[in-house]
RODO-2510 file (C-alpha; in nm, 4 decimals, decimal comma):
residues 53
     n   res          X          Y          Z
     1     x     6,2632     6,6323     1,2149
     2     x     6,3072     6,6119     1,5574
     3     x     6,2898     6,9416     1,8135
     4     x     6,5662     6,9654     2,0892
     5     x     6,4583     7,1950     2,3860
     6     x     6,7508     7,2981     2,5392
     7     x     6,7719     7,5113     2,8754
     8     x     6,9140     7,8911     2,8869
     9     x     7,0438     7,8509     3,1899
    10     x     7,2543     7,5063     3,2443
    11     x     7,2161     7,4558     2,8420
    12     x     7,1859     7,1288     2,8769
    13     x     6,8629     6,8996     2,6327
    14     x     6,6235     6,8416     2,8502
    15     x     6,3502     6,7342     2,6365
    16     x     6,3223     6,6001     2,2672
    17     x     6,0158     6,5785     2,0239
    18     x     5,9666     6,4510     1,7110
    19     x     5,7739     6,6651     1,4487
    20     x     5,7126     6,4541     1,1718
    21     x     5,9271     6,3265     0,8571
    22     x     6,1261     6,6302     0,7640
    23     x     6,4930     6,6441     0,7224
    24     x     6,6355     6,8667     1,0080
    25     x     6,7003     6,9802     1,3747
    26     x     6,5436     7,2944     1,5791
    27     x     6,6876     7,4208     1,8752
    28     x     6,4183     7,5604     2,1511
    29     x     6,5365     7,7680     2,4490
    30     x     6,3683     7,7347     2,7744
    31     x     6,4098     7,6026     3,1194
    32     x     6,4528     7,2655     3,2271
    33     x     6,3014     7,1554     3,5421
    34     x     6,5732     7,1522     3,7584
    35     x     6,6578     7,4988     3,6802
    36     x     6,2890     7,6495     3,7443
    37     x     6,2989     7,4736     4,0472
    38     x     6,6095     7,6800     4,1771
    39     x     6,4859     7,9452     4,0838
    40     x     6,1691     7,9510     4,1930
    41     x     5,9947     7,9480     3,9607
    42     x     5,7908     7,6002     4,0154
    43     x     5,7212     7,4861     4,3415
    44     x     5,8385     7,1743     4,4821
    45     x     5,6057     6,8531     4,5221
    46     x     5,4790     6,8079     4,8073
    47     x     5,3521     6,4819     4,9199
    48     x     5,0838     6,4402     5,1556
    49     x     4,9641     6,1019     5,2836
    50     x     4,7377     6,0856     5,5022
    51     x     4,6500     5,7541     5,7188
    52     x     4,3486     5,6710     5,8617
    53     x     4,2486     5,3751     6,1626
***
């Protein structure tokens, strides 16, 4: 069976899984990443480097 997370906001599959050797398909709702990220609600990467002589 395999588990299809799909976003509430763009609805749009932004993940799959796989949940063993049942027949069948389940529908998640959540929120992909690029969503939360315009919203929000996760905060952006930020990469620091830092370079030393």
């Amino acid at each position: 069976m395999k588990i299809y997370y799909i976003c509430e906001y763009c609805e749009q599959i932004f993940s799959v899984a796989d949940a063993g050797e049942e027949e069948g398909a389940v529908e998640v709702k959540g929120i992909c990443e690029d969503c939360a990220m315009e919203m929000g609600l996760v905060e952006t990467p930020i990469h620091n480097q830092h370079f030393y002589n």
